[in-house]
Each structure stands twice: as structure tokens, then as C-alpha cells.
ZAROLUM-402114 format. One line per 5 residues: number of its first residue (from 1); their letters; for each residue x, y, z of N, C-alpha, C. Coordinates in nm, 4 decimals. Layout:
<nodes>
NUM = A = X/Y/Z/X/Y/Z/X/Y/Z  ...
</nodes>
This chain:
<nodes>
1 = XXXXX = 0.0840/-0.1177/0.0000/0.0000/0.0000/0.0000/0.0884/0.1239/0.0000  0.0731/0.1927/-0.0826/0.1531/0.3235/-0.0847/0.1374/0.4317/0.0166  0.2543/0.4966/0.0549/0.2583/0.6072/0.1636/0.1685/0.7344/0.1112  0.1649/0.7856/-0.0709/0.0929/0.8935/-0.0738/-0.0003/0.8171/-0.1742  -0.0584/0.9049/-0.2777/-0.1676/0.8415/-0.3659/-0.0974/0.8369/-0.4956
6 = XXXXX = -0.1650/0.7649/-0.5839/-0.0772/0.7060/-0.6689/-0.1024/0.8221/-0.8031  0.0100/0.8074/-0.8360/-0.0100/0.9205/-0.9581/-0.0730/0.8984/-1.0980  -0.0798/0.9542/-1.1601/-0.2162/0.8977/-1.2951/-0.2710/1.0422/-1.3308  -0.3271/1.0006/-1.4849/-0.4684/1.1087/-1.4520/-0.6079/1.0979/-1.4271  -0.6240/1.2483/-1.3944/-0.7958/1.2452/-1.3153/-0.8420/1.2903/-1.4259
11 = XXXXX = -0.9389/1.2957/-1.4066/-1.0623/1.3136/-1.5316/-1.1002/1.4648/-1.5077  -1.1155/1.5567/-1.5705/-1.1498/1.6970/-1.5511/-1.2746/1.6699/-1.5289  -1.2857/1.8095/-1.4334/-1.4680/1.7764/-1.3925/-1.5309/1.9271/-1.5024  -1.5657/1.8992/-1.5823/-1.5894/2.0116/-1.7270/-1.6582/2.1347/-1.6177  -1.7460/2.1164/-1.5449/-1.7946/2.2121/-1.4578/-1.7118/2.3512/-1.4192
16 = XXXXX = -1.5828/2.3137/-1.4134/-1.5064/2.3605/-1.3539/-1.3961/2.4649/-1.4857  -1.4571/2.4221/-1.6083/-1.3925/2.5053/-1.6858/-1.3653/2.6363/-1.7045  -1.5204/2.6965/-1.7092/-1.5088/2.8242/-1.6966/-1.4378/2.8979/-1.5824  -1.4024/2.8188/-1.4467/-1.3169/2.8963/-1.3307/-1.1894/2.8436/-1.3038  -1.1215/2.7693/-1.4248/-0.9841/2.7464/-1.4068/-0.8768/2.8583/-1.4144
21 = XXXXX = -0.7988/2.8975/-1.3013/-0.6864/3.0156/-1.3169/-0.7313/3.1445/-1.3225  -0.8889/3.1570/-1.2852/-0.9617/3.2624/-1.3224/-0.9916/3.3485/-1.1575  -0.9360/3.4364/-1.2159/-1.0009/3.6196/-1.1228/-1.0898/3.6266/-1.1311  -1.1559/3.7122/-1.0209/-1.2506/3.7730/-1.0230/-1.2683/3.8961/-0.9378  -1.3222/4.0220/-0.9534/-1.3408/4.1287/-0.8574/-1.4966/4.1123/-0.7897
26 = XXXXX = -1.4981/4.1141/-0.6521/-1.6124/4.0625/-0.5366/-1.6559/4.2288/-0.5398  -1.7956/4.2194/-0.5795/-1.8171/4.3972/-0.5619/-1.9389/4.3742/-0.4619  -1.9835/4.4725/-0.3651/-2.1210/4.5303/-0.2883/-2.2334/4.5828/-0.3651  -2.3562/4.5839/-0.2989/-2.4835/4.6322/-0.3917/-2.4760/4.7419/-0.4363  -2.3781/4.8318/-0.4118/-2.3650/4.9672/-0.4676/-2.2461/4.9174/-0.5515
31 = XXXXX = -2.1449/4.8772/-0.5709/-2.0589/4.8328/-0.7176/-1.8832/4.9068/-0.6150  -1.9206/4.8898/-0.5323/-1.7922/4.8881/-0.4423/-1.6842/4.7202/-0.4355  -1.5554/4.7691/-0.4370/-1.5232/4.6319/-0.4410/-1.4648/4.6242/-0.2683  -1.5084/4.4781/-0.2398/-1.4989/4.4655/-0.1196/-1.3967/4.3251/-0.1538  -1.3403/4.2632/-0.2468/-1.2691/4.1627/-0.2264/-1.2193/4.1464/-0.4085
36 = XXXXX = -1.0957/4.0567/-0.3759/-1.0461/4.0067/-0.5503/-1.0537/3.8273/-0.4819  -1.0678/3.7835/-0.5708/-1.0444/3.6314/-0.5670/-0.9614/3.5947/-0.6779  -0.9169/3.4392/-0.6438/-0.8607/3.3693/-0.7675/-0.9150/3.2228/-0.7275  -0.9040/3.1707/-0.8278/-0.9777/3.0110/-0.7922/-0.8767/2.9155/-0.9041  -0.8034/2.8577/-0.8381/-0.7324/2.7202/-0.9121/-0.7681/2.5615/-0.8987
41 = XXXXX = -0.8253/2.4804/-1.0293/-0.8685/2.3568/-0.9954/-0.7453/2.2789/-0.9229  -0.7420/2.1957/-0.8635/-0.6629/2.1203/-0.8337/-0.6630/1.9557/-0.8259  -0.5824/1.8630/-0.7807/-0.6202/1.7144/-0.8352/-0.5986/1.7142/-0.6625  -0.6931/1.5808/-0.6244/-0.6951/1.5610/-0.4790/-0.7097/1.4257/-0.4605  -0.6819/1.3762/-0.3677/-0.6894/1.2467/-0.2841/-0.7545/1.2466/-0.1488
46 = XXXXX = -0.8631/1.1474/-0.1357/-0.8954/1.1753/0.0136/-0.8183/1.0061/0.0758  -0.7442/1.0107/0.1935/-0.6799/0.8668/0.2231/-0.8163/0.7816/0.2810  -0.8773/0.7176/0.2123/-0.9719/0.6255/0.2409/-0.9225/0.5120/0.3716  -0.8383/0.5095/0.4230/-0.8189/0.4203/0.5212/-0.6472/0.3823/0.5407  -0.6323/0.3176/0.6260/-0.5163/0.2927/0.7048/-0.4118/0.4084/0.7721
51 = XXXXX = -0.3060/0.3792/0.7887/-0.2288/0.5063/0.8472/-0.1106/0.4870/0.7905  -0.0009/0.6603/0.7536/0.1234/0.6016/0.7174/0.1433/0.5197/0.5561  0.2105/0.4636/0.5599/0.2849/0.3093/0.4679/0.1646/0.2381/0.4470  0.0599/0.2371/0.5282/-0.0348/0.1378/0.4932/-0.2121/0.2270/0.4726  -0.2087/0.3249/0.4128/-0.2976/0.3734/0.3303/-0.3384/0.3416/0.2464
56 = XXXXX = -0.4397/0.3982/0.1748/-0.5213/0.3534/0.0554/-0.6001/0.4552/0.0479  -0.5845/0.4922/-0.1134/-0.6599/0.6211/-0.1761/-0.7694/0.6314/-0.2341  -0.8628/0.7399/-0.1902/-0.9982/0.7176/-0.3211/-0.9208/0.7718/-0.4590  -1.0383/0.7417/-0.5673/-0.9892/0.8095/-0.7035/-0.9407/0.9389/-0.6913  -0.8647/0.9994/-0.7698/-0.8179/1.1579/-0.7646/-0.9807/1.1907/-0.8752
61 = XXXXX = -0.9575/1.3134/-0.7763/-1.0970/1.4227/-0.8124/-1.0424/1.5763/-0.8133  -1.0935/1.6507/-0.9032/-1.0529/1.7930/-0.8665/-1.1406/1.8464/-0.7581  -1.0308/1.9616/-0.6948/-1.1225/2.0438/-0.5890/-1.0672/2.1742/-0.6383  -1.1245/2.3093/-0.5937/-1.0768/2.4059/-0.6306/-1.0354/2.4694/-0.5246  -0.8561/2.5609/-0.5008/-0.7789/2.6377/-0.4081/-0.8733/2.7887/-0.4067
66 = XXXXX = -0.9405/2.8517/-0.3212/-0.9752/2.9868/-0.3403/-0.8943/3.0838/-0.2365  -0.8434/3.1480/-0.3187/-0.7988/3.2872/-0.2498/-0.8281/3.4321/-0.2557  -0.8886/3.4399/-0.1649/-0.9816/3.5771/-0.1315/-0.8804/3.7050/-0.0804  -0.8477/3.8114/-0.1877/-0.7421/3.9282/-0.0970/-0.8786/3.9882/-0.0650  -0.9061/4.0615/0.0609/-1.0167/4.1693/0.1061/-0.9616/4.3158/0.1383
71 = XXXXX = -1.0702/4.4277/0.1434/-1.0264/4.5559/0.1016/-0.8995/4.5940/0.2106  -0.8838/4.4942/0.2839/-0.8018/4.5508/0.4211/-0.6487/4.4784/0.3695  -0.6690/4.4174/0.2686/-0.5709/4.3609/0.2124/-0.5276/4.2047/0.2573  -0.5609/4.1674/0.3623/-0.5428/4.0554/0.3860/-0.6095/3.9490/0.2693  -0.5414/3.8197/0.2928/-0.5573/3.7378/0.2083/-0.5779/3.6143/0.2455
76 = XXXXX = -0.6847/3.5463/0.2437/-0.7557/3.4127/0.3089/-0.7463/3.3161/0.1650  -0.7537/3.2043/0.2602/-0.7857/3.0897/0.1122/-0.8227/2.9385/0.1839  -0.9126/2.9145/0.0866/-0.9564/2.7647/0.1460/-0.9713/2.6491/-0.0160  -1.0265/2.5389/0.0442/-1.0020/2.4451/-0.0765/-1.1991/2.4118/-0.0616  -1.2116/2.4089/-0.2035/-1.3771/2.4130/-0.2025/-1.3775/2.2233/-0.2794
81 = XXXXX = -1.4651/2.1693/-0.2259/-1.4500/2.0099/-0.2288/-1.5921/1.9647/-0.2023  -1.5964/1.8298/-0.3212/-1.7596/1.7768/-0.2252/-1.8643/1.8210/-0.2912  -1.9557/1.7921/-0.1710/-2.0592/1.9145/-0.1325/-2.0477/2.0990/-0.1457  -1.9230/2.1276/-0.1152/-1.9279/2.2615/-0.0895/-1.9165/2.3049/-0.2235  -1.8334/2.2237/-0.2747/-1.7563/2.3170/-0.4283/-1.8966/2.2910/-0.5305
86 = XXXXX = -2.0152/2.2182/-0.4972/-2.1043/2.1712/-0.5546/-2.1909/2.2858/-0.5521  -2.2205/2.3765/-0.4675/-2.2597/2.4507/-0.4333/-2.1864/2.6122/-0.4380  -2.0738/2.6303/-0.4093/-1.9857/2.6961/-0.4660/-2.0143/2.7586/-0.5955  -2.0160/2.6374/-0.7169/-2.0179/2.6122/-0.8513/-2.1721/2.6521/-0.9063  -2.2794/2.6602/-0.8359/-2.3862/2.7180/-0.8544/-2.4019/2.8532/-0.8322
91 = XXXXX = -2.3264/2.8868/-0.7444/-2.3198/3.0135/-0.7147/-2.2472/3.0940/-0.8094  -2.1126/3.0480/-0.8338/-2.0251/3.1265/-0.9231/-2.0673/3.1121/-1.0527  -2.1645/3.0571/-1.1420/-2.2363/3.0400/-1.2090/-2.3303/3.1556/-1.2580  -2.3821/3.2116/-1.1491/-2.4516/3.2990/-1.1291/-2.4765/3.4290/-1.0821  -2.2820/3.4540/-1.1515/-2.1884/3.5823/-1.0589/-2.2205/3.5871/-0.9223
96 = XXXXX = -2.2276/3.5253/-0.8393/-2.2280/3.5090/-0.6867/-2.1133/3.4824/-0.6432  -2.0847/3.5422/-0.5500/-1.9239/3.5002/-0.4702/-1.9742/3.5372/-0.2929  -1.9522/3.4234/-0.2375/-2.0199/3.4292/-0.0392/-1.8868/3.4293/-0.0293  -1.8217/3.5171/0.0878/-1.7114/3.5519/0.1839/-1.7762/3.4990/0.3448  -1.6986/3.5225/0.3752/-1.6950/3.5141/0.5652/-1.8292/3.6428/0.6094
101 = XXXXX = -1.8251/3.7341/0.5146/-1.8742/3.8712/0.5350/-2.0313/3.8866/0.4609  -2.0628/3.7961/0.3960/-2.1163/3.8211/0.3120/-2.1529/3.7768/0.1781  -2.2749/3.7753/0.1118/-2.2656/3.7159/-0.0525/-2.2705/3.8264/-0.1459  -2.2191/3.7993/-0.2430/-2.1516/3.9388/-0.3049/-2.2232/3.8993/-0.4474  -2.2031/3.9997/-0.5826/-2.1716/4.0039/-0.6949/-2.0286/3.9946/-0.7347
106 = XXXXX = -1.9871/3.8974/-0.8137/-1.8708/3.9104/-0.8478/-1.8296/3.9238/-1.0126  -1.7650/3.9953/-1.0320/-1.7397/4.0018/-1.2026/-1.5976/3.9250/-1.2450  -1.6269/3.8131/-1.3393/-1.5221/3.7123/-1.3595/-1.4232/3.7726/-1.4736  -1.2554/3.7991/-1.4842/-1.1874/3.8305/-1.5323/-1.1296/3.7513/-1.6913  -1.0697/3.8290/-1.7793/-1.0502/3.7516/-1.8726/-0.8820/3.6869/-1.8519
111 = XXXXX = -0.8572/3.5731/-1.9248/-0.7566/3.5405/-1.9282/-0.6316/3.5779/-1.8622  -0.5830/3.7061/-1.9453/-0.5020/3.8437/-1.9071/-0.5312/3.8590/-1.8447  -0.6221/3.9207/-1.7900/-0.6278/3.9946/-1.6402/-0.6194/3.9221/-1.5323  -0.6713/3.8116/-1.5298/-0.6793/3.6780/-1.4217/-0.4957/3.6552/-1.3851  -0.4410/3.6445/-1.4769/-0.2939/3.5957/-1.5164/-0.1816/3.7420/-1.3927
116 = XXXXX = -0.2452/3.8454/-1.4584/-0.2066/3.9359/-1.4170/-0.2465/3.9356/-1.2713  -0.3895/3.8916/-1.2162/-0.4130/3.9461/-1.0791/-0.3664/3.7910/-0.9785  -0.3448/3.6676/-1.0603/-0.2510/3.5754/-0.9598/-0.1701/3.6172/-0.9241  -0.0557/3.6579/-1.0148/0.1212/3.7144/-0.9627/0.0935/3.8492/-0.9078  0.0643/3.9440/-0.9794/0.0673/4.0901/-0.8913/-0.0400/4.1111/-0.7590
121 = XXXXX = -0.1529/4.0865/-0.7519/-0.2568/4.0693/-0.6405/-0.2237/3.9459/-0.5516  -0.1697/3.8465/-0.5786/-0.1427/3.6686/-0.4609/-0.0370/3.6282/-0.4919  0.0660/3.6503/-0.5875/0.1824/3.5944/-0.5534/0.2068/3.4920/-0.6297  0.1143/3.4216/-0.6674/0.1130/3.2935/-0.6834/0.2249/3.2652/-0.8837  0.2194/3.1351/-0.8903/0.3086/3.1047/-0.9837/0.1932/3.1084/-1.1003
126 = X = 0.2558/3.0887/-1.2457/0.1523/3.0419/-1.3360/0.1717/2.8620/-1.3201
</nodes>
């Protein structure tokens, strides 16, 4: 039984197309922006059982990384999975974006700009 999960590929979950690598600006009912996001799919493993050396993996599934900068500048992030990202995915669907604070309007970025607001707004790599 392997120590991590076994490598391969996962099957894209198509759902998830339109919010791969993709920005977005989180605005208020007056068109104030109260947050930027970024959302990256990712490939996941949940360890279905044992401990260590003697694990065993479910199938790899995507989940999506979200990182929320807010107007105070801080920067939160969680992994949306399941149930949640199921729901998540209805929402962002429907320019909706829910924070800690709140459910928002959010306006989804193009390509470029998304590209641009990972590295200069989060840091993050391409």
C-alpha cells in the first residue's frame, strides 16, 4: 500500500472550466469592491483508510484552491471540495461570490487579467 496516492490522470470535472486560473473582482450592492479572488482547480486524494505506509486512496478528483485578498488587504484561502464546491459552482455560475462577510456580486476576469491578478494581487506562480 503506498505512503501517498498514486499518480495517474484524473478526469477533468468540465464544470469547472469556466473557473480554471480565473479572477474575479467581489463587488457590494452599490458596485464597491470589497474583495479580488482567484480560484485554481486542483487534483486531490482523500486517504480512504489505514495510516502512514499502509494507506489507501480514493480516485483523484478535482477540488478548487480559493484565495480571497479583502479591502483591508489581507488574504484568506480555502479548498472548495464535495458538497461545498457543488454549491460553490452554482453560485459562481450565477456571478455570486459568499465571503466570511457576506454574498456578493462578483465580475469574472478575462484570461489576461486573471494571469495578471494571480502574480501581482497573490503571488502565486503560473
Amino acid at each position: 500500500m503506498p505512503w501517498s496516492p498514486p499518480e495517474g490522470d484524473e478526469e477533468r470535472d468540465p464544470r469547472l472550466e469556466p473557473f480554471r486560473d480565473r479572477a474575479g473582482v467581489v463587488l457590494d450592492e452599490v458596485g464597491q469592491e470589497v474583495a479580488r479572488v482567484f480560484l485554481r482547480a486542483e487534483t486531490s486524494w482523500m486517504r480512504t483508510s489505514g495510516h502512514l505506509w499502509w494507506s489507501t486512496w480514493s480516485p483523484p478528483h478535482e477540488a478548487v484552491h480559493v484565495w480571497v485578498r479583502d479591502s483591508s488587504g489581507r488574504v484568506s484561502q480555502r479548498i472548495a471540495a464535495g458538497a461545498d464546491l457543488d454549491r460553490e459552482l452554482a453560485e459562481w455560475t450565477r456571478d455570486v461570490f459568499t465571503t466570511v462577510d457576506g454574498t456578493y456580486r462578483v465580475t469574472w476576469l478575462g484570461e489576461e487579467a486573471s494571469s495578471r491578478e494571480r502574480e501581482e494581487t497573490f503571488g502565486l506562480d503560473g
